[in-house]
C-alpha positions as CSV (number, residue, x, y, z in Angstrom):
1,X,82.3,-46.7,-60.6
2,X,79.8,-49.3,-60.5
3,X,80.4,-53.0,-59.2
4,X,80.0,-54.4,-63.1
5,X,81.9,-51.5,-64.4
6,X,85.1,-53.8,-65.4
7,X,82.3,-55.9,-67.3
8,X,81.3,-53.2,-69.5
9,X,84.6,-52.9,-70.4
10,X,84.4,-56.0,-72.5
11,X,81.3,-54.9,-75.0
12,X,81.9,-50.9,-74.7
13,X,82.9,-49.0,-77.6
14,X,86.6,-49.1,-77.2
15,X,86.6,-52.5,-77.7
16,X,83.8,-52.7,-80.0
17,X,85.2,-49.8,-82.3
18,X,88.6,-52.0,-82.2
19,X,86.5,-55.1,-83.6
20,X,84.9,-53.8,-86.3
21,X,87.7,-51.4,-87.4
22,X,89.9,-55.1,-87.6
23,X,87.0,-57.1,-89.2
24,X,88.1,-58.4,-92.8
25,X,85.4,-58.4,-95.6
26,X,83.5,-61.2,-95.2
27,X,80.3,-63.0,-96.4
28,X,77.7,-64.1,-94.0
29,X,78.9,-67.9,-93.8
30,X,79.1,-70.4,-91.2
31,X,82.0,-69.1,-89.4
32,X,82.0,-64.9,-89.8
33,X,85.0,-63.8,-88.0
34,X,83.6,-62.7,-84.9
35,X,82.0,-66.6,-84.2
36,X,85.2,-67.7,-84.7
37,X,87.2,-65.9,-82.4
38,X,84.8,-67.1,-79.9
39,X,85.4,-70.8,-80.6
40,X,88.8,-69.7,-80.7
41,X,88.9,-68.1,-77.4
42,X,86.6,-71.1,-76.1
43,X,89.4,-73.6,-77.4
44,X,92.1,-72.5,-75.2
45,X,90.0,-72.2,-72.3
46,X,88.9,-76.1,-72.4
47,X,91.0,-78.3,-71.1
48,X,90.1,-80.5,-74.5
49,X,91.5,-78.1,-77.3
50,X,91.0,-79.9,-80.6
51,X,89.0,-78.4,-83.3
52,X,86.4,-81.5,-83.3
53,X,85.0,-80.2,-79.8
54,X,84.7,-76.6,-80.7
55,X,83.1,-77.7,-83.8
56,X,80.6,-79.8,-82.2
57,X,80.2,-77.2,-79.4
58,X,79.1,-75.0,-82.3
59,X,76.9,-77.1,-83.8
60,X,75.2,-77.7,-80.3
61,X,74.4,-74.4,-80.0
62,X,72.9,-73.8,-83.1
63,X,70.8,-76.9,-82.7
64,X,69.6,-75.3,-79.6
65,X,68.9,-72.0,-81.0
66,X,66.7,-73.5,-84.0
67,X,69.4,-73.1,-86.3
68,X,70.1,-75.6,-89.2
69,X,73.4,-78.0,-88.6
70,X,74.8,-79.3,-91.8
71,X,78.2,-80.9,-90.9
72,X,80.5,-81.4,-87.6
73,X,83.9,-81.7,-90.3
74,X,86.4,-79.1,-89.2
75,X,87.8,-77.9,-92.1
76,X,85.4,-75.1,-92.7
77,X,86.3,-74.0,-89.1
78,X,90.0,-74.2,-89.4
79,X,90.1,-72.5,-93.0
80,X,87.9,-69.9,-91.0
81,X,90.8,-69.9,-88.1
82,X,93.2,-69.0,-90.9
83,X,91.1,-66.6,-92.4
84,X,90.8,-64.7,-88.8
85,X,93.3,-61.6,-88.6
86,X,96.4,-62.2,-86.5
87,X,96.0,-57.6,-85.9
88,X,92.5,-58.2,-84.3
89,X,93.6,-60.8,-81.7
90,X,96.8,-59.2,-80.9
91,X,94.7,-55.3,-81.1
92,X,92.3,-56.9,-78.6
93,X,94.2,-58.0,-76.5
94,X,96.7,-54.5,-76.3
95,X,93.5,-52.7,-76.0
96,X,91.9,-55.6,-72.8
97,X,94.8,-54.8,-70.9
98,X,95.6,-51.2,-71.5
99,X,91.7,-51.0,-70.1
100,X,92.4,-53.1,-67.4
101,X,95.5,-51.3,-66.5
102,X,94.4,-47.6,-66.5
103,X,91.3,-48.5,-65.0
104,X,93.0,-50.2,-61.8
105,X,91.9,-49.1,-58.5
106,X,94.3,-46.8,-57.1
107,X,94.7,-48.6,-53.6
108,X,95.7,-51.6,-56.0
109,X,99.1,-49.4,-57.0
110,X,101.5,-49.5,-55.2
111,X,102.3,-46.0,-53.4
112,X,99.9,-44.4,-56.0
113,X,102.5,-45.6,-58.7
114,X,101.4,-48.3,-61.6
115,X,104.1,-51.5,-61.3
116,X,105.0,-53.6,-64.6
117,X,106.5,-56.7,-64.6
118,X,108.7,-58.1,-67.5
119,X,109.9,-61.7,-68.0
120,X,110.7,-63.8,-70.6
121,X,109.7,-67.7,-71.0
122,X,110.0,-71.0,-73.9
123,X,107.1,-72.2,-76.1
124,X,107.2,-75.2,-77.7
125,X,105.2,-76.4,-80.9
126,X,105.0,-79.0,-83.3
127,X,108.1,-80.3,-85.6
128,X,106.9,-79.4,-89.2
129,X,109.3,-78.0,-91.7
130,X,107.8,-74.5,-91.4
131,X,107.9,-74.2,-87.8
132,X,111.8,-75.4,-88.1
133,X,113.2,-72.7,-90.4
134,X,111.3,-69.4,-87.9
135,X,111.7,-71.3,-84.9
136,X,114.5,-74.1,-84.8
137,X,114.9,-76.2,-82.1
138,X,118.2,-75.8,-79.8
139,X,121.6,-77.0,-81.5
140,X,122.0,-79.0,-78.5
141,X,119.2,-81.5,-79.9
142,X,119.3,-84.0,-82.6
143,X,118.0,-83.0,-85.8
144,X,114.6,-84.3,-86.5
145,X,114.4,-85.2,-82.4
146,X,113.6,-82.4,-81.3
147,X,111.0,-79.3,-81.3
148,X,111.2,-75.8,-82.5
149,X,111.2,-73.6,-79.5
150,X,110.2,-70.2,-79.6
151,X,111.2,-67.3,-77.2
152,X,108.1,-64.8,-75.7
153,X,108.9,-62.1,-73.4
154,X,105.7,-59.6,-72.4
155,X,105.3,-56.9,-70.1
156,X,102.6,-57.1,-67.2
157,X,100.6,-55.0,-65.3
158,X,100.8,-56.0,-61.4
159,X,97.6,-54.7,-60.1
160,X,95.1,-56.3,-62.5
161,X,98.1,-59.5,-64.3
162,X,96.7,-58.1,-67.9
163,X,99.0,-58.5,-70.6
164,X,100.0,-55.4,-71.8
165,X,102.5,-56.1,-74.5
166,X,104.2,-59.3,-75.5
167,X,107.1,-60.3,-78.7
168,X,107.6,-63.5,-79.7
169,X,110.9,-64.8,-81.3
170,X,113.0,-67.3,-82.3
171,X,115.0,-68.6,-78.9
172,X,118.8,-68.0,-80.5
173,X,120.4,-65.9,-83.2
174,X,120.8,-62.4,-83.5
175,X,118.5,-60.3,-82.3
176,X,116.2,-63.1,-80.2
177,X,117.2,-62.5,-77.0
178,X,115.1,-61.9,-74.7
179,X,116.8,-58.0,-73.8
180,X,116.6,-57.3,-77.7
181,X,112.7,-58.3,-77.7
182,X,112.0,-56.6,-74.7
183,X,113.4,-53.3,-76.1
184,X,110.5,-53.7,-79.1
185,X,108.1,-53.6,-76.1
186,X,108.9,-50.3,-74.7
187,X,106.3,-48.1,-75.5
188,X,104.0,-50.0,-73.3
189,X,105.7,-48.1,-70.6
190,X,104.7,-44.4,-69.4
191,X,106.5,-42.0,-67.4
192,X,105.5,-42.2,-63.4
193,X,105.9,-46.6,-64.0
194,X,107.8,-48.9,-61.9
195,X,109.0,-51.7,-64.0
196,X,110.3,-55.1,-61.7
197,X,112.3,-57.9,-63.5
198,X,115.3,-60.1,-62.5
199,X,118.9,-59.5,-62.8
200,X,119.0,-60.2,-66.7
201,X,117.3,-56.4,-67.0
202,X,119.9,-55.0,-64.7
203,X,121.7,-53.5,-67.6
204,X,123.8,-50.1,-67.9
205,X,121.9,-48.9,-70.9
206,X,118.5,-50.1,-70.8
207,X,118.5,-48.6,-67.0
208,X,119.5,-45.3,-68.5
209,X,117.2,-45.4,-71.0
210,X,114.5,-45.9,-69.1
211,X,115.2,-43.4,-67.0
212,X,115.2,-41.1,-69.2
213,X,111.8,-41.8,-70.0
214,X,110.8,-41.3,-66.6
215,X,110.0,-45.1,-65.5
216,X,112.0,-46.1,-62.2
217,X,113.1,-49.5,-62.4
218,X,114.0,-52.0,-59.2
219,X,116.3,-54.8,-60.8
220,X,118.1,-57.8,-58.7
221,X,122.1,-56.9,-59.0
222,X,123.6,-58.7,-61.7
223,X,126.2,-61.1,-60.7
224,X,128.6,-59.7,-63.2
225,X,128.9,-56.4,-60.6
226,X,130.4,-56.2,-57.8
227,X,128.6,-54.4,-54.9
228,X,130.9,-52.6,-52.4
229,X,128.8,-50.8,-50.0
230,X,131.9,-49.0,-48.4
231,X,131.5,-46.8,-51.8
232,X,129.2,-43.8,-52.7
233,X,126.6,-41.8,-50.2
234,X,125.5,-43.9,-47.1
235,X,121.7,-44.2,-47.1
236,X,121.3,-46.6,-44.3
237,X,123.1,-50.3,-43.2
238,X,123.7,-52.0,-47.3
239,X,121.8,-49.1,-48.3
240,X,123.8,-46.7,-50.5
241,X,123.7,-44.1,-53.7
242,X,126.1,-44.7,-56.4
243,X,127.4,-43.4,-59.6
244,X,128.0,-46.0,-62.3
245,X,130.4,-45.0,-65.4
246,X,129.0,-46.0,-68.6
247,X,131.0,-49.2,-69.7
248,X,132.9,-49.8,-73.0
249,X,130.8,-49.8,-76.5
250,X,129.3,-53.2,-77.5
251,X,130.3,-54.1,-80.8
252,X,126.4,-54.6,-81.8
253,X,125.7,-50.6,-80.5
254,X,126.8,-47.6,-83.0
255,X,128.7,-44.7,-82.3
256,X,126.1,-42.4,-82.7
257,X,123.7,-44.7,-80.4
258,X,126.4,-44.8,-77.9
259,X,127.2,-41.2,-77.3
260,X,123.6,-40.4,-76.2
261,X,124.0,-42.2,-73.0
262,X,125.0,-40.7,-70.2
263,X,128.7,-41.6,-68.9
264,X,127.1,-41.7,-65.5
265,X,124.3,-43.0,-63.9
266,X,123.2,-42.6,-60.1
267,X,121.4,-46.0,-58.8
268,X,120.7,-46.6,-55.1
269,X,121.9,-50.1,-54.1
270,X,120.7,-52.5,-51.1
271,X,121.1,-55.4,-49.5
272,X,118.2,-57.4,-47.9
273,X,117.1,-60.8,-47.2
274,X,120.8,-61.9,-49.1
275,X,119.8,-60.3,-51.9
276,X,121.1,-57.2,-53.4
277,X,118.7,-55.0,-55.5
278,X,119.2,-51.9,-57.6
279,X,116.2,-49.0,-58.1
280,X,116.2,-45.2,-59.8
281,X,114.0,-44.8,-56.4
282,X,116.8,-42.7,-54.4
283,X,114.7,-41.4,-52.2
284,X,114.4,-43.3,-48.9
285,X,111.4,-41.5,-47.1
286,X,109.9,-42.0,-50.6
287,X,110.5,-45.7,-51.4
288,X,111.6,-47.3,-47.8
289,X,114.3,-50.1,-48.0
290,X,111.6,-52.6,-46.8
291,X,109.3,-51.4,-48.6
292,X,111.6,-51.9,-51.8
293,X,112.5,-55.5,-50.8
294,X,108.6,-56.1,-50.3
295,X,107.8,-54.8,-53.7
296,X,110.3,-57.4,-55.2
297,X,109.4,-60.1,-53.6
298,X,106.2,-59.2,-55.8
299,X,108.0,-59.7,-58.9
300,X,107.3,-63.4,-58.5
301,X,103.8,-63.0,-59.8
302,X,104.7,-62.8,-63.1
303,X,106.3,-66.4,-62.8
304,X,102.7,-67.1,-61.3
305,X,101.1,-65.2,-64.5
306,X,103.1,-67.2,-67.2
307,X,102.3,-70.3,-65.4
308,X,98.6,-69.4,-65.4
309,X,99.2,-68.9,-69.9
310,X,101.4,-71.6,-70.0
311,X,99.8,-74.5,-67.5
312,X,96.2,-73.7,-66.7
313,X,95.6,-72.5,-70.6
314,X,97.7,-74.9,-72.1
315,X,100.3,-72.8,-74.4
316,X,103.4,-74.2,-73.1
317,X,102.8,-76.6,-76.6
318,X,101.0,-75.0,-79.4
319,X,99.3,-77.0,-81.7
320,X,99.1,-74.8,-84.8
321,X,101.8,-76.5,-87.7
322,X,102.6,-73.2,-89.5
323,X,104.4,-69.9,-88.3
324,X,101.3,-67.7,-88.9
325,X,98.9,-69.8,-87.4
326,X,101.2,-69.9,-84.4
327,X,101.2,-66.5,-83.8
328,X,97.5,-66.3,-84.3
329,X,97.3,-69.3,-81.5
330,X,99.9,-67.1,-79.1
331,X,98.0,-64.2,-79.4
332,X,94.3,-65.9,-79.2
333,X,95.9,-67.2,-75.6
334,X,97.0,-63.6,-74.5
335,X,93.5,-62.4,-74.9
336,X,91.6,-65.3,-73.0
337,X,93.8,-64.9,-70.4
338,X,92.9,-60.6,-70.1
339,X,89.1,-61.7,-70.4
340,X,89.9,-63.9,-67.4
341,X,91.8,-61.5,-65.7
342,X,89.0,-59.1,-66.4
343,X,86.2,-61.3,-64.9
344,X,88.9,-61.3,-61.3
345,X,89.3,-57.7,-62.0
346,X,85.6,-57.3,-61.6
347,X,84.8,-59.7,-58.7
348,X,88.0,-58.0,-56.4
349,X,86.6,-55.0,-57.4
350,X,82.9,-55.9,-56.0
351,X,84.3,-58.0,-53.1
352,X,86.4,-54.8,-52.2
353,X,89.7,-57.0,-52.5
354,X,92.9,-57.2,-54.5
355,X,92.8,-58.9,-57.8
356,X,96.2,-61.1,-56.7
357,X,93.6,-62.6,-53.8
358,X,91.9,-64.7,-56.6
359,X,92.8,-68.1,-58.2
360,X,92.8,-67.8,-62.1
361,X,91.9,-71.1,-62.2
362,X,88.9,-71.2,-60.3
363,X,88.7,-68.4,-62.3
364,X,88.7,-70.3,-65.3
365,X,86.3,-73.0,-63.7
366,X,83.7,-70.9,-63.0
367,X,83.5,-69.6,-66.3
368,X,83.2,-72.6,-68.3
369,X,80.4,-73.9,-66.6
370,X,78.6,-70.1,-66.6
371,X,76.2,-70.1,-69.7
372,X,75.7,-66.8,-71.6
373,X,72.0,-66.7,-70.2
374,X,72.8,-66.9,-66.5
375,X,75.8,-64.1,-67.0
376,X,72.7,-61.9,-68.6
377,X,71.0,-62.7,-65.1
378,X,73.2,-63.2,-62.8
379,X,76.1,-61.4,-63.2
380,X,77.0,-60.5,-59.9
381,X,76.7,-64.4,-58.7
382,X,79.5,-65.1,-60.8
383,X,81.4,-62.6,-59.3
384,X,80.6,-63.6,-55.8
385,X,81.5,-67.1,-56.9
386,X,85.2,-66.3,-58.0
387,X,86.1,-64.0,-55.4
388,X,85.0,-66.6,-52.7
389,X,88.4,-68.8,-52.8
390,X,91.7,-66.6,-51.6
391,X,95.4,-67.1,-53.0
392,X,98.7,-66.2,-52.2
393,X,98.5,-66.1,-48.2
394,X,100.7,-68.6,-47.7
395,X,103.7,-67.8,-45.3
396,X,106.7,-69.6,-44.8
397,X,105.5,-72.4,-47.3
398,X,108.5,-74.6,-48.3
399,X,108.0,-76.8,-51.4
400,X,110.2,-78.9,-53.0
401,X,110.4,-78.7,-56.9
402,X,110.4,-82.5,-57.0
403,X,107.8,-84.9,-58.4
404,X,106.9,-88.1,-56.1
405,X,105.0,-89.9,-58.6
406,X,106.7,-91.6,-61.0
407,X,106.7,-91.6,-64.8
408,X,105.8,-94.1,-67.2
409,X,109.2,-96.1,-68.4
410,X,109.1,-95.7,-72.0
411,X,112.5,-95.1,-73.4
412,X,113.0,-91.4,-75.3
413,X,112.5,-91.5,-78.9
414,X,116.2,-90.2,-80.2
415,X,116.1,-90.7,-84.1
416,X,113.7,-89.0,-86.1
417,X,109.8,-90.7,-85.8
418,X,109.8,-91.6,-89.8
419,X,113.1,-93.9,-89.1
420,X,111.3,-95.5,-86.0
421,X,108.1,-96.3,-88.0
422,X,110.5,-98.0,-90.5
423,X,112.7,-100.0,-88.3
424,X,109.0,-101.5,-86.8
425,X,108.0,-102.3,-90.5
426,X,111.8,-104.2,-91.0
427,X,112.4,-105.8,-87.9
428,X,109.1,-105.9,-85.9
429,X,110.6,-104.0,-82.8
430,X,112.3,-100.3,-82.2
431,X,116.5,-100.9,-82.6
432,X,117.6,-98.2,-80.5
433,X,115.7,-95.5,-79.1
């Protein structure tokens, strides 16, 4: 495989086919589809995200390129935005990281095996009526205080941090947790995968079911369970095979659904580093206890991956005002963040180095200052560029999650805005926060 091989992923005819078979009918106008997924993509990579500046970046360009510029107004664009189908971002970006992950070096796996991560995580967006009713905000906060806060759990790869499949839901009511969304994510799983998550996944029936699709699992114990390492077949010190007996029926499972598990299931439980993990690995010349604890201490990546969506690309707040145009905005974010991870996927790849060296940020950087003409040119001083900084080797750092600097003293706003701006009108100053 050549050097630039990841690169060609990007315009080869997997992704071009996908594309075009997603394109809506459309008349040659200012903003065809395809341009405005760029400016799309573009906005959640700048730090500035507002419409106005990928507007005027647009109308920069076609100055530059001869082209006539008739108006720098934004509501052509953001009729285009709306226009843009939500299947072609959310296609594209399946298809980027299904790419990405199947075309993973093999010394990037771990013991030849591909590892997924799952995790769940909050997203905030703005109060409009719409956004209420699919996504409220907690009951804990005052109505017309607060924000509607939406629930996204997505499955990772862990040698390349694509995206591989991700659900988005309301954060409470039936049906919106984040086990019952993961469960619409499965078939981004393959027999022969390792899938790492916390002890929230460390559930009787998804583990069986899982198993029985042939993906070995390796889950912190729940708290819930008792661990008694006097029981079952001695593997080594806190190092044991066990049978677990299938527990009582939920009330939300049927019958029928609830016979076709097993009533046993054989984990192997350990205990290392204070922590107690369970796996479908039973082997121990296969999948060493250390080796197993060092695998999990991987599983923090994916906290480093949502951070990298969330922080660096800015979608812990959305900006879009209506339920559709949010899930366009999610899924525009999921597929700037694979064409990133693509770019590292290519420079680790030339640099002959792990993906998880590089900084998605830098990452990021780097790209935004690149023009189209130098990647044309100098494609492979772009990817000396990113893989130049190193991440992650960091041992025994100790941080505290504690801010130094203070905030800004302004009281919280606790009635609705509306009554604020009216009490300012009526008695020249805010009554109560």
């Amino acid at each position: 495989m050549e050097a630039v091989g990841f690169f060609n992923i990007l315009t080869g005819p997997e992704l071009l086919q996908m594309t075009e078979a997603h394109l809506p009918e459309h008349r040659e106008r200012l903003y065809p589809p395809t341009v405005t997924l760029s400016m799309f993509l573009e906005q959640v990579l700048e730090e500035d995200d507002s419409c106005q500046r990928a507007v005027n970046a647009w109308a920069a360009q076609r100055a530059t390129e001869g082209l006539s510029v008739q108006s720098i107004r934004t509501g052509a664009y953001c009729r285009a935005r709306q226009r843009l189908p939500l299947a072609m971002a959310s296609a594209l970006t399946r298809e980027t990281g299904r790419l990405l992950s199947d075309k993973a070096q093999r010394c990037w796996h771990w013991r030849g095996r591909r590892v997924k991560l799952a995790d769940g995580t909050g997203i905030s967006m703005p109060d409009t009526v719409a956004n209420q009713v699919c996504y409220p905000q907690p009951s804990s906060q005052t109505e017309g205080v607060g924000f509607p806060l939406a629930r996204l759990v997505g499955i990772l790869c862990l040698s390349s941090g694509a995206v591989l499949e991700a659900a988005l839901g309301a954060h409470a009511g039936k049906g919106q947790s984040e086990l019952s969304l993961f469960h619409s994510l499965l078939s981004a799983l393959s027999a022969g995968d390792v899938l790492l998550a916390d002890a929230l996944y460390c559930n009787y029936f998804l583990m069986a079911m899982l198993q029985a699709a042939g993906v070995d699992v390796l889950f912190e114990q729940h708290g819930a369970r008792i661990t008694d390492f006097r029981r079952g077949r001695a593997l080594g010190k806190r190092d044991h095979q066990v049978c677990w007996h299938r527990p009582a029926r939920p009330p939300w499972m049927a019958r029928e659904q609830y016979a076709s598990f097993p009533e046993q299931l054989t984990v192997r439980e350990l205990k290392v580093g204070g922590r107690i993990l369970v796996t479908t690995l039973l082997k121990p010349r296969q999948a060493p206890k250390w080796e197993l604890a060092k695998l999990y201490e991987r599983r923090w990546n994916i906290e480093l991956d949502l951070r990298s969506i969330k922080t660096t690309l800015g979608m812990e707040t959305l900006s879009c005002k209506t339920p559709e145009m949010v899930q366009k905005e999610l899924w525009v974010h999921l597929l700037a963040y694979n064409l990133i991870r693509l770019l590292m996927a290519q420079a680790a790849y030339q640099a002959g180095i792990h993906p998880r060296e590089l900084s998605f940020k830098h990452t990021v950087q780097i790209w935004l200052q690149w023009t189209p003409h130098l990647l044309a040119t100098n494609r492979d001083v772009l990817f000396k560029l990113i893989a130049q900084p190193r991440v992650g080797n960091r041992p025994g750092r100790i941080e505290p999650r504690a801010r130094k600097r203070r905030p800004k003293s302004f009281p919280w706003l606790k009635i609705p805005r509306a009554r604020a701006r009216q009490q300012i009108r009526t008695h020249g100053h805010l009554l109560c926060a």
